[in-house]
C-alpha positions, 0 to 999 in steps of 0.5 A: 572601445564603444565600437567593440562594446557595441558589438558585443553586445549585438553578439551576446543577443543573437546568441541568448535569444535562441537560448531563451526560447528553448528554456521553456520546451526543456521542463515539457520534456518526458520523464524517460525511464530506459526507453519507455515513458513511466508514470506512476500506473506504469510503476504499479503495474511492474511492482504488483506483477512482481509479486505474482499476480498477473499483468493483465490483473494488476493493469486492471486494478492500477487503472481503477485505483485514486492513488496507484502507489499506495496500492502497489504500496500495499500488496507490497507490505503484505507479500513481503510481510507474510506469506499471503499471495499477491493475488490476495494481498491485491484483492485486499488492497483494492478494496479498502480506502486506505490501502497503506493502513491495510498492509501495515494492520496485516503485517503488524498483527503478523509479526506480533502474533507468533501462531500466525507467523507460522513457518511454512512447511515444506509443501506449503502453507497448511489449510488452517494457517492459510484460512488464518491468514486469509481471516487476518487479511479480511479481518484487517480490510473489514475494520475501518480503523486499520491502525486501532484494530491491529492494536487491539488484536495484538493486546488481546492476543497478548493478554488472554493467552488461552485465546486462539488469535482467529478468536481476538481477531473476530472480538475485536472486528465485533467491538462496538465503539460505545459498548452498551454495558460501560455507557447504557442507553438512559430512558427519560 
């Protein structure tokens, strides 16, 4: 009984040992996605591409972003959203800080503006829904609080109906955090 213990024991080591010193190589293996390693500029390249933009583009613009899914995050939102074109919406995108923050400001005041979420006619969008749009997406890049801006222009638009949006949306890109009139500047 102690013989048949013993070599099963000597049994159990020849085999676990090898075992074990495999355990470590199998985390150091690549993530495989069909048969090409992906990562995450991978991801948003393919996902900005989508949308009409060209790869070479996107590459470029994946490449140089800190967090490249928040980007592709981004145009995603706002071609999904409206009818802004990828190229646009990736222009947007990569120039601000907060890219999510930027789609949601755009999709937000498009979807509670009814005059800017015009439907498109038959020849495509028209010069001035398009300029519009373009305002918006500028508009919603240019603010540095995405989320406090969308809201204002929304509840401006909603409370001044004789106000074209394009107007709220400059009123409220131009609106000073400490407006003079309610707190003055007091001289000694």
């Amino acid at each position: 009984m102690i013989m048949l213990l013993a070599r099963l024991q000597s049994l159990i080591t020849i085999t676990l040992v090898p075992v074990s010193l495999l355990i470590p190589n199998i985390s150091s293996l690549p993530v495989i996605a069909g048969s090409t390693d992906w990562n995450q500029f991978d991801v948003c390249i393919t996902e900005i591409a989508h949308y009409g933009v060209k790869k070479d583009k996107a590459a470029f613009a994946c490449s140089d972003a800190l967090i490249p899914k928040e980007l592709s995050q981004c145009v995603a939102m706002i071609y999904k959203a409206t009818p802004i074109e990828g190229d646009d919406a990736l222009n947007a995108c990569y120039q601000v800080r907060r890219p999510i923050d930027l789609g949601h400001c755009v999709a937000d005041i498009y979807h509670a503006i009814p005059k800017l979420s015009l439907k498109a006619t038959e020849n495509g969008l028209t010069t001035e829904e398009k300029s519009s749009l373009l305002t918006l997406l500028t508009s919603c890049r240019a603010s540095l609080r995405p989320g406090h801006y969308s809201e204002c222009v929304i509840a401006v638009n909603r409370n001044l109906p004789n106000m074209t949006p394009v107007k709220a949306l400059n009123k409220c890109l131009a609106a000073e955090d400490f407006p003079r009139a309610l707190f003055p500047v007091y001289e000694p």
